[in-house]
mmCIF file of the protein (N, C-alpha, C, O) and its ligand, coordinates in Angstrom:
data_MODEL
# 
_entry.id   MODEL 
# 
loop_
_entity.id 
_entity.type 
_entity.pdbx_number_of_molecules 
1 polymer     1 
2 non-polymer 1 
# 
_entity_poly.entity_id                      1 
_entity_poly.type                           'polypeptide(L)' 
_entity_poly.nstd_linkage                   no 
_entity_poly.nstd_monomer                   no 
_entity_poly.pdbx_seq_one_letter_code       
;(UNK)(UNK)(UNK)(UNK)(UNK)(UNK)(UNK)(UNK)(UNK)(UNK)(UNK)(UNK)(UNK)(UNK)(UNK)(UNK)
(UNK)(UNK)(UNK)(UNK)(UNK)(UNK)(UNK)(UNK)(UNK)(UNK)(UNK)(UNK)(UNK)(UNK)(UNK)(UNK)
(UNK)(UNK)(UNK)(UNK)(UNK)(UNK)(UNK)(UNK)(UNK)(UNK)(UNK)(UNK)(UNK)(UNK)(UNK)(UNK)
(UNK)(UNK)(UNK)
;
_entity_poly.pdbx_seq_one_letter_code_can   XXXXXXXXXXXXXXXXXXXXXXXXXXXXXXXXXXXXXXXXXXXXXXXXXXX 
_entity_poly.pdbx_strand_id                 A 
# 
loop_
_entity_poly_seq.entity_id 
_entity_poly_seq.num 
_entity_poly_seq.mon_id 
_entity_poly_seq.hetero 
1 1  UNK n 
1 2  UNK n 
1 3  UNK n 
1 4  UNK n 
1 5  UNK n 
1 6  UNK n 
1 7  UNK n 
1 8  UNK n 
1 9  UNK n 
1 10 UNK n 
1 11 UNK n 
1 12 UNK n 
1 13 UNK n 
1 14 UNK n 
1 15 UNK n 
1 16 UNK n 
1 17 UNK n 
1 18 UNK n 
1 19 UNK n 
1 20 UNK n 
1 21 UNK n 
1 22 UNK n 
1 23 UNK n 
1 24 UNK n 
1 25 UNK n 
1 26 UNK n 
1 27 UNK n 
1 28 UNK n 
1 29 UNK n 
1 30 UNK n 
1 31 UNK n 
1 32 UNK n 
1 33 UNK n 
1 34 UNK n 
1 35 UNK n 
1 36 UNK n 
1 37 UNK n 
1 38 UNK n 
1 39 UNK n 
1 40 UNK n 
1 41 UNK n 
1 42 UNK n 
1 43 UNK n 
1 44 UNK n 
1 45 UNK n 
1 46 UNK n 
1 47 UNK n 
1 48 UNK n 
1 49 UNK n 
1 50 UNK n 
1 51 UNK n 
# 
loop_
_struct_asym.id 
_struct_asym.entity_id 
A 1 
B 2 
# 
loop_
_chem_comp.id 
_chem_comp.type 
_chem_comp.mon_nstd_flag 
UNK 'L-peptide linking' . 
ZN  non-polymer         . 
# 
_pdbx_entity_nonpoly.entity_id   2 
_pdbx_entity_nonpoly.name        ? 
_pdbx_entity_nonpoly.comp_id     ZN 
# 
_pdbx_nonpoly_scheme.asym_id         B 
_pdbx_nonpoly_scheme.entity_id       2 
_pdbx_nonpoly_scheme.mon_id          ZN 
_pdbx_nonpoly_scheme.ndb_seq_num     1 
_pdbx_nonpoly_scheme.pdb_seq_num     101 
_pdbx_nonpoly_scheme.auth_seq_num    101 
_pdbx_nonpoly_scheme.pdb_mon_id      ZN 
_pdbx_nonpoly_scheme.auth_mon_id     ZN 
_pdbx_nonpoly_scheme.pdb_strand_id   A 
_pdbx_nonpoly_scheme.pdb_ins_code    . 
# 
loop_
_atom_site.group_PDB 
_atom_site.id 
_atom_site.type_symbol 
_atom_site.label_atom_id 
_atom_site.label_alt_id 
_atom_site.label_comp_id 
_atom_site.label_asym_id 
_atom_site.label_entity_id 
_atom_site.label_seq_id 
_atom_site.pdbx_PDB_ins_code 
_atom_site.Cartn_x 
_atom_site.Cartn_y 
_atom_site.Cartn_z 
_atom_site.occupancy 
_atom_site.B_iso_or_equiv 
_atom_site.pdbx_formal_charge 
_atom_site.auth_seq_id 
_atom_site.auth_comp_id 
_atom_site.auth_asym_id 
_atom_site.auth_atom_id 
_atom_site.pdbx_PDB_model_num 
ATOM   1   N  N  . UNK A 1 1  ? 0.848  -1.204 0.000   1.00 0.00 ? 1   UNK A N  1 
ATOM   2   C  CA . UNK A 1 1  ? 0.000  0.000  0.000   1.00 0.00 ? 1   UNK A CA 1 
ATOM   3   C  C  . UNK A 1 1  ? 0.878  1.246  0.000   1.00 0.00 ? 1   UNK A C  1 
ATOM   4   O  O  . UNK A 1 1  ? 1.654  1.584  0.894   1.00 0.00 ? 1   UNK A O  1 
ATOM   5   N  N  . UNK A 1 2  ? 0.586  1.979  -1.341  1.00 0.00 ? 2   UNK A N  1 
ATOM   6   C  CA . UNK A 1 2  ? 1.132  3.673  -0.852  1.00 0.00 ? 2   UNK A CA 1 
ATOM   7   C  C  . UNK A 1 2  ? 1.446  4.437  0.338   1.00 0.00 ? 2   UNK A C  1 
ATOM   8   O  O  . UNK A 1 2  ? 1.009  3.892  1.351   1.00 0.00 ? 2   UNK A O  1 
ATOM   9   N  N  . UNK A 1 3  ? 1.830  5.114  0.465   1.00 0.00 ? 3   UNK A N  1 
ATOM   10  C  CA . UNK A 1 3  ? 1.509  6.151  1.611   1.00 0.00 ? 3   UNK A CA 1 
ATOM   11  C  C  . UNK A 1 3  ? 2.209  7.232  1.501   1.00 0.00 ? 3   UNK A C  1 
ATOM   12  O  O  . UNK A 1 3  ? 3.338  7.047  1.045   1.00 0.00 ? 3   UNK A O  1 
ATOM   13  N  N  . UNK A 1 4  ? 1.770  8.924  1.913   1.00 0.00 ? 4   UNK A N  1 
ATOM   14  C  CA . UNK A 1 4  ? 2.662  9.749  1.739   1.00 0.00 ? 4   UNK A CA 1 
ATOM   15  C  C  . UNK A 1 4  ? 2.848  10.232 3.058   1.00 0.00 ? 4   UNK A C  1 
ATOM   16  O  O  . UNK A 1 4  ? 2.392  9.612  4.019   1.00 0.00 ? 4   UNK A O  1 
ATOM   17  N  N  . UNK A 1 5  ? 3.454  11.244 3.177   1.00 0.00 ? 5   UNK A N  1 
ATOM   18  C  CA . UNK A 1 5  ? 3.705  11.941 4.627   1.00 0.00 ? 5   UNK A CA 1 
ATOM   19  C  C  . UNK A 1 5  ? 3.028  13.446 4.654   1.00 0.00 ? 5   UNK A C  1 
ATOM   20  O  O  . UNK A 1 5  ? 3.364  14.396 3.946   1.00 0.00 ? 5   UNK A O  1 
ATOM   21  N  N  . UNK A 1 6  ? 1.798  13.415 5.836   1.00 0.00 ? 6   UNK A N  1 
ATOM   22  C  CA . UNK A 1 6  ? 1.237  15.107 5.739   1.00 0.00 ? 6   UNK A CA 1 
ATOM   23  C  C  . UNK A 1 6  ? 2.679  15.906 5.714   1.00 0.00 ? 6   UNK A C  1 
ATOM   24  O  O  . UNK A 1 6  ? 3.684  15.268 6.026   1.00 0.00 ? 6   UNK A O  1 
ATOM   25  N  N  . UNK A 1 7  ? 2.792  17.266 5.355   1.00 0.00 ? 7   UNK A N  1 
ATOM   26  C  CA . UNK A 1 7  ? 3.525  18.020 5.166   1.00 0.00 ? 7   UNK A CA 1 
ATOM   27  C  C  . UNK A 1 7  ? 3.631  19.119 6.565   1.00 0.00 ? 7   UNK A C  1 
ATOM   28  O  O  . UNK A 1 7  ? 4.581  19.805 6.940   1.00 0.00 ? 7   UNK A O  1 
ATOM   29  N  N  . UNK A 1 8  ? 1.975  18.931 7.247   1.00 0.00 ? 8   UNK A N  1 
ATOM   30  C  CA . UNK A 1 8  ? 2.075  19.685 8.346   1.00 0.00 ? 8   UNK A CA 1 
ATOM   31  C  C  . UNK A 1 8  ? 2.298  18.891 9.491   1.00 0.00 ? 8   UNK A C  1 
ATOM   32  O  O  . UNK A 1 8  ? 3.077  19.334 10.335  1.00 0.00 ? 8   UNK A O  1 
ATOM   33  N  N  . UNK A 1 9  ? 1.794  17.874 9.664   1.00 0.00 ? 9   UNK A N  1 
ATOM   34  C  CA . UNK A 1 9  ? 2.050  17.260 10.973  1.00 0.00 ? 9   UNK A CA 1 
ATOM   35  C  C  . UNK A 1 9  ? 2.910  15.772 10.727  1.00 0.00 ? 9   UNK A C  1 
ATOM   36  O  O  . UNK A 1 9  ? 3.090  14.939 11.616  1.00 0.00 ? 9   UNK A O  1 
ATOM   37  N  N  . UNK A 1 10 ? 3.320  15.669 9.513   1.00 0.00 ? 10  UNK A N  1 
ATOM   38  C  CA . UNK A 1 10 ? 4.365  14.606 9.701   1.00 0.00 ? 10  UNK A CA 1 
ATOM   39  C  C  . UNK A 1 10 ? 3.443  12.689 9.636   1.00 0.00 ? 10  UNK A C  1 
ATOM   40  O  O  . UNK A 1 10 ? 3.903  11.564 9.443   1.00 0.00 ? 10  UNK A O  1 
ATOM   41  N  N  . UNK A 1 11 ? 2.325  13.104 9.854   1.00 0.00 ? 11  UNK A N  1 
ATOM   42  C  CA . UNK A 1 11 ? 1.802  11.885 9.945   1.00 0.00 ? 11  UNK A CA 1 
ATOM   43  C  C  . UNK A 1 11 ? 1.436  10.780 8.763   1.00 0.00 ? 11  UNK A C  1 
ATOM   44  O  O  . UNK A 1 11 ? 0.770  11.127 7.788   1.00 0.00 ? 11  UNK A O  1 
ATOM   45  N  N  . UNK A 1 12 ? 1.837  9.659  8.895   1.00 0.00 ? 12  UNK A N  1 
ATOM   46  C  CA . UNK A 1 12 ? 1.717  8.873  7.263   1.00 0.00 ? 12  UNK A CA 1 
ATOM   47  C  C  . UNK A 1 12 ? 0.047  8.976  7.141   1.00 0.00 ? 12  UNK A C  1 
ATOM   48  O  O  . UNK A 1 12 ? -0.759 8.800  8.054   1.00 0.00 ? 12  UNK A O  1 
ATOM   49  N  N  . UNK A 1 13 ? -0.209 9.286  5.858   1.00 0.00 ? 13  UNK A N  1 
ATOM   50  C  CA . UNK A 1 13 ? -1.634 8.995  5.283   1.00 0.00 ? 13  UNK A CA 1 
ATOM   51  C  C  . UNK A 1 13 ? -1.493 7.867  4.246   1.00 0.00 ? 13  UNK A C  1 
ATOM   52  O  O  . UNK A 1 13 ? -0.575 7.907  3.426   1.00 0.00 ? 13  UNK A O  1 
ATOM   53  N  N  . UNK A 1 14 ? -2.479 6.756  4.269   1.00 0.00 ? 14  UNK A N  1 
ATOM   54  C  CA . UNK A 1 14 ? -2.375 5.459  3.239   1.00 0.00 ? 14  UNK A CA 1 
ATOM   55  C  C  . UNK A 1 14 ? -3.467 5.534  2.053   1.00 0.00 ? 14  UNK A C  1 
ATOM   56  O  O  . UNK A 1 14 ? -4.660 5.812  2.176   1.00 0.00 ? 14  UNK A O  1 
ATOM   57  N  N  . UNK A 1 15 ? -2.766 5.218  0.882   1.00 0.00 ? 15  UNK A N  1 
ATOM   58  C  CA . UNK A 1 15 ? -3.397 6.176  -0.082  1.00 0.00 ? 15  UNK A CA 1 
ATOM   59  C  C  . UNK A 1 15 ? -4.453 5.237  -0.369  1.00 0.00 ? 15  UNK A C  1 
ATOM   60  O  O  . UNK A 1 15 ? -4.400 4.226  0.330   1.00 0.00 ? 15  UNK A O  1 
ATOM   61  N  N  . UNK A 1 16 ? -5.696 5.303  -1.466  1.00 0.00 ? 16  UNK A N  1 
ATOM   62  C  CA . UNK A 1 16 ? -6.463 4.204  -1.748  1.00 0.00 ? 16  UNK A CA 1 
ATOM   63  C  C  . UNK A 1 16 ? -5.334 3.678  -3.379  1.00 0.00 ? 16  UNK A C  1 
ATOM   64  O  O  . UNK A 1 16 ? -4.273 4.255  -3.618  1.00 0.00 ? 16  UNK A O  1 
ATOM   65  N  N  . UNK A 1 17 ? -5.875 2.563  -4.248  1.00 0.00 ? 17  UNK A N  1 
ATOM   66  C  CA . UNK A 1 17 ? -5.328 2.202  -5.453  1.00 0.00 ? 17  UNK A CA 1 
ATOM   67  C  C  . UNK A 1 17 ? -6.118 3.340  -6.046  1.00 0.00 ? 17  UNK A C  1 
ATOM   68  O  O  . UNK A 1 17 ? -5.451 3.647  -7.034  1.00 0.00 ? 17  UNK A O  1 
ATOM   69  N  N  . UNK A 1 18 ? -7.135 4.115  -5.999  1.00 0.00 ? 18  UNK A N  1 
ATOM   70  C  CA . UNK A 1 18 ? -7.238 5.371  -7.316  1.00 0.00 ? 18  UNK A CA 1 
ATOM   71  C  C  . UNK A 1 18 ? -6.865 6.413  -6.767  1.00 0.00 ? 18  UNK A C  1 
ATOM   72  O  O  . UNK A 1 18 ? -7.044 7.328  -7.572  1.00 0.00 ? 18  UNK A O  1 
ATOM   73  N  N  . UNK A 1 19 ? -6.386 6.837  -5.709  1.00 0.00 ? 19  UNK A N  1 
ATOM   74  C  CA . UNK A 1 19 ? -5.478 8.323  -5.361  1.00 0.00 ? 19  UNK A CA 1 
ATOM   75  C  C  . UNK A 1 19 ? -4.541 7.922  -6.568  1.00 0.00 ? 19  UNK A C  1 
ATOM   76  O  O  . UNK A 1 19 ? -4.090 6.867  -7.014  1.00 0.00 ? 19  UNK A O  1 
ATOM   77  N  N  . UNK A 1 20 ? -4.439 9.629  -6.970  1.00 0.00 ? 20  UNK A N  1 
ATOM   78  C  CA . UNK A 1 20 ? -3.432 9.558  -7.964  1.00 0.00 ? 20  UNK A CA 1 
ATOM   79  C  C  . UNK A 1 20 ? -2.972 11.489 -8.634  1.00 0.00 ? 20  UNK A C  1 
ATOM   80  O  O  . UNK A 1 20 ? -3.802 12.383 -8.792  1.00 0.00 ? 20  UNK A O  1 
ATOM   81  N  N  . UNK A 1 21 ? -2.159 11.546 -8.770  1.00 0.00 ? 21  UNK A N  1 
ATOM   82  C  CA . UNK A 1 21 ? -1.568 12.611 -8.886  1.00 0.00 ? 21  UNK A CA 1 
ATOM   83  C  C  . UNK A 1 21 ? -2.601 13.668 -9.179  1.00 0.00 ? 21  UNK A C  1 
ATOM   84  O  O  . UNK A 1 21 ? -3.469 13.479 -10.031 1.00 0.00 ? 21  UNK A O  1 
ATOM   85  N  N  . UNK A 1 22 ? -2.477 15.194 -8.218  1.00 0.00 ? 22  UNK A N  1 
ATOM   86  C  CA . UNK A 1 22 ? -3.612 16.074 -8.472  1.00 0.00 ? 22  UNK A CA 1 
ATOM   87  C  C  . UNK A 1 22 ? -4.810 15.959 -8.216  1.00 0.00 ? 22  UNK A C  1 
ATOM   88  O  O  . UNK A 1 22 ? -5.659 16.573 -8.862  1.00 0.00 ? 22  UNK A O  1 
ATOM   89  N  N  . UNK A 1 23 ? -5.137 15.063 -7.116  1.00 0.00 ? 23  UNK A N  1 
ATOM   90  C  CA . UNK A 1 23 ? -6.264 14.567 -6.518  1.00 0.00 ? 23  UNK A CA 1 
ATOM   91  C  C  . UNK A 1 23 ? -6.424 15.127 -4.592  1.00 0.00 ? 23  UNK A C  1 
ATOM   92  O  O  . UNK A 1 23 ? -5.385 15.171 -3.933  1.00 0.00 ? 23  UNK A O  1 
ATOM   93  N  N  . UNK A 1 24 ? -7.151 15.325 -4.232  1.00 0.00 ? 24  UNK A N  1 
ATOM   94  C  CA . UNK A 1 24 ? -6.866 16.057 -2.903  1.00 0.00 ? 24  UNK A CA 1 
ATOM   95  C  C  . UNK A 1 24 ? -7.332 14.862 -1.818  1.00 0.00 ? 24  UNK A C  1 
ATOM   96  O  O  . UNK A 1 24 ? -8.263 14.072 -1.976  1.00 0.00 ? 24  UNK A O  1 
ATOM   97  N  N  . UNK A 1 25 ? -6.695 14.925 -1.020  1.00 0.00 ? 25  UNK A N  1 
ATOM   98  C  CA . UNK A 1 25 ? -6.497 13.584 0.060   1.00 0.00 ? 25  UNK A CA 1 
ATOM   99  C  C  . UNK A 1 25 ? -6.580 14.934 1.386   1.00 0.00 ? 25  UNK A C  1 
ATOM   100 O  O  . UNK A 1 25 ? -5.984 16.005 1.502   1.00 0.00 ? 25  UNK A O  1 
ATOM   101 N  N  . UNK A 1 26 ? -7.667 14.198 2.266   1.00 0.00 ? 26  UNK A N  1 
ATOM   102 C  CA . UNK A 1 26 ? -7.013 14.851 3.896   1.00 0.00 ? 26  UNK A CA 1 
ATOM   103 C  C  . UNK A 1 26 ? -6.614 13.745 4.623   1.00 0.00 ? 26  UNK A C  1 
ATOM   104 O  O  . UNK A 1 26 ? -7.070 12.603 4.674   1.00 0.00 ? 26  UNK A O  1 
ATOM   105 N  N  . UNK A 1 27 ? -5.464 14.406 5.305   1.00 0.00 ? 27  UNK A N  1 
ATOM   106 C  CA . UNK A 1 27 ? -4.747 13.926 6.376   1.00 0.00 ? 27  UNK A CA 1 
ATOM   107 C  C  . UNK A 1 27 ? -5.823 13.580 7.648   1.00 0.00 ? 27  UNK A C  1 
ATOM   108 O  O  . UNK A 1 27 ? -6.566 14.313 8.301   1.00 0.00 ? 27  UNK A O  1 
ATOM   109 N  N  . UNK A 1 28 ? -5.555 12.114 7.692   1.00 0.00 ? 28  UNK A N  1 
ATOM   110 C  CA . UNK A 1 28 ? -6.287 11.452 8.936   1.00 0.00 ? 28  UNK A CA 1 
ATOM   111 C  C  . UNK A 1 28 ? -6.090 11.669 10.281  1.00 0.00 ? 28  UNK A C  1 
ATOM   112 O  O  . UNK A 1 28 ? -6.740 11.100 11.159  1.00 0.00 ? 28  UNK A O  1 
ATOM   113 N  N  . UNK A 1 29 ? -5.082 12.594 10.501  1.00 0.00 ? 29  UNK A N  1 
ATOM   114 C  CA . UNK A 1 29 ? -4.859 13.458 11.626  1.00 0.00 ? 29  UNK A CA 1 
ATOM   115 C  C  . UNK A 1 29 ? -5.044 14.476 11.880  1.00 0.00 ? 29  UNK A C  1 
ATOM   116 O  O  . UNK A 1 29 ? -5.665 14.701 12.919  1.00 0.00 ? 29  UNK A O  1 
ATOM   117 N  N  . UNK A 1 30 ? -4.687 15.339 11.225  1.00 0.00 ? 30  UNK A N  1 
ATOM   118 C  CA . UNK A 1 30 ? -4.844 17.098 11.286  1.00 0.00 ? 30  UNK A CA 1 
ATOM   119 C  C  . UNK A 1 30 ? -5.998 17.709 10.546  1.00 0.00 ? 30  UNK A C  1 
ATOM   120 O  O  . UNK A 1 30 ? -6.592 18.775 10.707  1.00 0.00 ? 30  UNK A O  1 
ATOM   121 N  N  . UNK A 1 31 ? -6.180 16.495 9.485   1.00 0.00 ? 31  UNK A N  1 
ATOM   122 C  CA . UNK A 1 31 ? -7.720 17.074 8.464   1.00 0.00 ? 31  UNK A CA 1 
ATOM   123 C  C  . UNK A 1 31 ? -7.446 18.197 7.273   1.00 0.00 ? 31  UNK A C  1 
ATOM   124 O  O  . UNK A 1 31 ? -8.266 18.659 6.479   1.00 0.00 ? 31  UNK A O  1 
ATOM   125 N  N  . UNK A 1 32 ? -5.977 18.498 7.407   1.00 0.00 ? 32  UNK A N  1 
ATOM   126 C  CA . UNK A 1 32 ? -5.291 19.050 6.381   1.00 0.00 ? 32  UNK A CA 1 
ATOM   127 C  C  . UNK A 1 32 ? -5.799 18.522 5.147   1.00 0.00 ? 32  UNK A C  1 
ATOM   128 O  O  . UNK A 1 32 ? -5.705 17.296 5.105   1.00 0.00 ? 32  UNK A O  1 
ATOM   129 N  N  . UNK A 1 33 ? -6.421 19.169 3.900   1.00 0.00 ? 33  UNK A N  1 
ATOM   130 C  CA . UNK A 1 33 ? -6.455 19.071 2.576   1.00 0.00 ? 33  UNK A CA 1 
ATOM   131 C  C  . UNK A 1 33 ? -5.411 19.047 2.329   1.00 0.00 ? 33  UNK A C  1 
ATOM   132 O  O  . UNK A 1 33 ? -4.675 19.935 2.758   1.00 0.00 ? 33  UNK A O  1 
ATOM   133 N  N  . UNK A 1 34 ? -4.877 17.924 1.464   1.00 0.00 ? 34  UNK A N  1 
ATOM   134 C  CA . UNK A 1 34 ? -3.371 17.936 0.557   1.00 0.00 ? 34  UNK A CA 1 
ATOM   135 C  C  . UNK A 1 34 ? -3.487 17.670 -0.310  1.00 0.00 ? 34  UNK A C  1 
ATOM   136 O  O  . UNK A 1 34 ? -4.325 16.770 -0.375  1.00 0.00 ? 34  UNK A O  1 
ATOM   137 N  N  . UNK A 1 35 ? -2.876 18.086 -1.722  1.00 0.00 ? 35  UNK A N  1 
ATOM   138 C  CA . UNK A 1 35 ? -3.103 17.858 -3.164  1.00 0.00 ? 35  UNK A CA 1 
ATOM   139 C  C  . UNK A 1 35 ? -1.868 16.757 -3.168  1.00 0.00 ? 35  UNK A C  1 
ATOM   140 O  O  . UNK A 1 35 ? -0.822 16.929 -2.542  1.00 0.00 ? 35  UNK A O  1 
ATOM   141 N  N  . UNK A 1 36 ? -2.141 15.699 -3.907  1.00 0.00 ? 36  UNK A N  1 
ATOM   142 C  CA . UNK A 1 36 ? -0.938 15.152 -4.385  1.00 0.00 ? 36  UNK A CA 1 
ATOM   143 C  C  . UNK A 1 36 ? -0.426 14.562 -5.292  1.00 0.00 ? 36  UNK A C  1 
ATOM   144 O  O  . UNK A 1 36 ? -0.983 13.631 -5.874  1.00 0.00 ? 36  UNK A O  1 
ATOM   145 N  N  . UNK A 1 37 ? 0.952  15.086 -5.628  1.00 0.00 ? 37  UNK A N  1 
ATOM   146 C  CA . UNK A 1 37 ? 1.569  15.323 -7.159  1.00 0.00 ? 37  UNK A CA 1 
ATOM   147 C  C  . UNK A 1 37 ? 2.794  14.219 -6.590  1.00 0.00 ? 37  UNK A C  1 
ATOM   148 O  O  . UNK A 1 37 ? 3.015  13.661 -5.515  1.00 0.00 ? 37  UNK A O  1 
ATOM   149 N  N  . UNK A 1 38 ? 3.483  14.242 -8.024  1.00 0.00 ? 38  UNK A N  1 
ATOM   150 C  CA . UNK A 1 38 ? 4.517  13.822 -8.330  1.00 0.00 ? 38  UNK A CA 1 
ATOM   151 C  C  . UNK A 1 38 ? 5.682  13.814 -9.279  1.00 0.00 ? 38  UNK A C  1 
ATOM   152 O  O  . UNK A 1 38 ? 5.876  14.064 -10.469 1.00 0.00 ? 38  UNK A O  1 
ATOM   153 N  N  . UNK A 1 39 ? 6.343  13.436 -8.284  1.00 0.00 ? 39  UNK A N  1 
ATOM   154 C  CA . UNK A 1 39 ? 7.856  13.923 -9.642  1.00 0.00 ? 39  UNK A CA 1 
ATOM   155 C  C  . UNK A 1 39 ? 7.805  13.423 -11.269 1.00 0.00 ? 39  UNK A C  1 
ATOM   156 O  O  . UNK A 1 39 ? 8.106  14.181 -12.191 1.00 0.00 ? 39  UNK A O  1 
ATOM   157 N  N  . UNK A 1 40 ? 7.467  12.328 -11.416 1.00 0.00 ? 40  UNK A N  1 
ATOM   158 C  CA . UNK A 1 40 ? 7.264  11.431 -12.719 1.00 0.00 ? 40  UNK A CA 1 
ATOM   159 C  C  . UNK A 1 40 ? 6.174  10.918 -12.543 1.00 0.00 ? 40  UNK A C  1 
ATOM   160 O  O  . UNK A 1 40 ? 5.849  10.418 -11.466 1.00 0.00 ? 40  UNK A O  1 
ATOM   161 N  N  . UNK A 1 41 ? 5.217  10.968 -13.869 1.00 0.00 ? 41  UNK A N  1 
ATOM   162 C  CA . UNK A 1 41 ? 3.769  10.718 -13.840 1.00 0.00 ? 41  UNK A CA 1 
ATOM   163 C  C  . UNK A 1 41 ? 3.190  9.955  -12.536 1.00 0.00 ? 41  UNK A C  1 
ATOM   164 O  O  . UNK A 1 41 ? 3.091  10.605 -11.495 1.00 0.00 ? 41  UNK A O  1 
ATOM   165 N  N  . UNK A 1 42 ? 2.914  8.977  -12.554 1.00 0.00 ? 42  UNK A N  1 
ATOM   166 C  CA . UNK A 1 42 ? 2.202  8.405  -10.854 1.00 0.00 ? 42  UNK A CA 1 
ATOM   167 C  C  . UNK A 1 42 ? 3.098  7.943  -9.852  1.00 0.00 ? 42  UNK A C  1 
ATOM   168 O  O  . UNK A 1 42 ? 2.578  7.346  -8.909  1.00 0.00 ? 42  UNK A O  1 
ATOM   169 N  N  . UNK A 1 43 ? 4.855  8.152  -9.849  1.00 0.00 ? 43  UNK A N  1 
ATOM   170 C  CA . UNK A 1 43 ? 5.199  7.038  -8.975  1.00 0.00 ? 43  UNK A CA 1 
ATOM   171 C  C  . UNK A 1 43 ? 5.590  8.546  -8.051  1.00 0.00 ? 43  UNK A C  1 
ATOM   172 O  O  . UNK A 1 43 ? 5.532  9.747  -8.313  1.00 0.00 ? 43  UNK A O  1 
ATOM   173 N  N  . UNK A 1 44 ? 6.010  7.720  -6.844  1.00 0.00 ? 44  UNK A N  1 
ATOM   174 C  CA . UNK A 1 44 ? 6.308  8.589  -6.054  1.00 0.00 ? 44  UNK A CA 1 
ATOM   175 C  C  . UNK A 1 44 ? 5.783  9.538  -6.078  1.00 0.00 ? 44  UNK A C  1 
ATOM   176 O  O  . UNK A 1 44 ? 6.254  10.585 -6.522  1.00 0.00 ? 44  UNK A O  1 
ATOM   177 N  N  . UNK A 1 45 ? 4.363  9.345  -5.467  1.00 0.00 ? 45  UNK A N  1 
ATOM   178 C  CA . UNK A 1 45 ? 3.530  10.440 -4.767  1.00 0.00 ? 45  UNK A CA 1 
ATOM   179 C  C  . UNK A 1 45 ? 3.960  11.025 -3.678  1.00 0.00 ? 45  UNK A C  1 
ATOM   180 O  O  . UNK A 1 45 ? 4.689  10.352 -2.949  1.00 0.00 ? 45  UNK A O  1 
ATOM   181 N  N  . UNK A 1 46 ? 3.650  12.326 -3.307  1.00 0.00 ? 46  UNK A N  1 
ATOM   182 C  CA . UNK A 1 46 ? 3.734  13.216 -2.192  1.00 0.00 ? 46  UNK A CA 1 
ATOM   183 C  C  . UNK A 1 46 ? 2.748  14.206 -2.157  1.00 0.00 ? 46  UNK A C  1 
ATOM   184 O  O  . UNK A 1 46 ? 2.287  14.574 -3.238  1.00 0.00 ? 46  UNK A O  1 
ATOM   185 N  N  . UNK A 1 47 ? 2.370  14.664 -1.208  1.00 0.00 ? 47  UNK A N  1 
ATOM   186 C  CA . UNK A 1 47 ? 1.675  15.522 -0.301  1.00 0.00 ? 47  UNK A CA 1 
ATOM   187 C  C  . UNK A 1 47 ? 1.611  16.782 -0.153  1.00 0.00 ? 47  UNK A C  1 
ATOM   188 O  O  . UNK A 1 47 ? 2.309  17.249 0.747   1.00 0.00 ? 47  UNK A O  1 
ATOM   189 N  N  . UNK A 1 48 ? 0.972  17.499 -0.775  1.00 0.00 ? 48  UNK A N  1 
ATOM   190 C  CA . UNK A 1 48 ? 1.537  19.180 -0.679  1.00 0.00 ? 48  UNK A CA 1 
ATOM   191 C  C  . UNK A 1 48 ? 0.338  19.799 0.006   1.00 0.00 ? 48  UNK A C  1 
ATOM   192 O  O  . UNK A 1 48 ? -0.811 19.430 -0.236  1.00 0.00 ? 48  UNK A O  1 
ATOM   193 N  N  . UNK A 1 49 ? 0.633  20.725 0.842   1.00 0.00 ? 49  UNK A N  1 
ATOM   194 C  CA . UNK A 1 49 ? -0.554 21.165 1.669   1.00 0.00 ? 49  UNK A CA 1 
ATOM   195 C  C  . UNK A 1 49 ? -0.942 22.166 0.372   1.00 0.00 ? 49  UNK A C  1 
ATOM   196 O  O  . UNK A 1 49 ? -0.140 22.656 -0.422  1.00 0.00 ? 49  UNK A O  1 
ATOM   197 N  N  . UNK A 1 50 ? -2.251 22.312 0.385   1.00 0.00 ? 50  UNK A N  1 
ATOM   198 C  CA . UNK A 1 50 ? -3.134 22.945 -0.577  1.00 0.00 ? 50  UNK A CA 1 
ATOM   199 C  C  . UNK A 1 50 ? -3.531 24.754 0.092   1.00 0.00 ? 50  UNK A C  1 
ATOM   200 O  O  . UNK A 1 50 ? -4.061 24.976 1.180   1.00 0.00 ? 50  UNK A O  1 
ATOM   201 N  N  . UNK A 1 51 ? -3.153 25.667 -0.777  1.00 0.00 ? 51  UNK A N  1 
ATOM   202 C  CA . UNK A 1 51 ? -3.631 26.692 -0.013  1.00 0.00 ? 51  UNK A CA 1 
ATOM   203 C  C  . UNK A 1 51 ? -4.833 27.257 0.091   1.00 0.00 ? 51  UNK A C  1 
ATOM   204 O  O  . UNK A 1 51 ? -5.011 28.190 0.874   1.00 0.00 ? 51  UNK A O  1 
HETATM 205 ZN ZN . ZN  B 2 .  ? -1.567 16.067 9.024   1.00 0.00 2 101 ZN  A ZN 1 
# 
């Protein structure tokens, strides 16, 4: 299973199989909206807090 790291509180979020780049995920801790992108089309997802 995926997972990225919130950006504000550090906490792993586990992604579903259709999270996928440019899709907004909240953090199961803080409730932070995070958009998440990636360096090369789908791999290595990460977490960007959304403003
Ligand atoms: Zn968080």
């Amino acid at each position: 299973m995926r997972e990225v790291n919130c950006p504000v509180c550090q906490a792993s979020i586990f992604l579903d199989e259709e999270d996928k780049k440019g899709d907004t995920v909240y953090c199961s801790y803080c409730g932070s909206p995070l958009k998440l992108s990636a360096k090369k089309d789908d791999e290595e997802l990460m977490a960007e807090e959304e403003d």
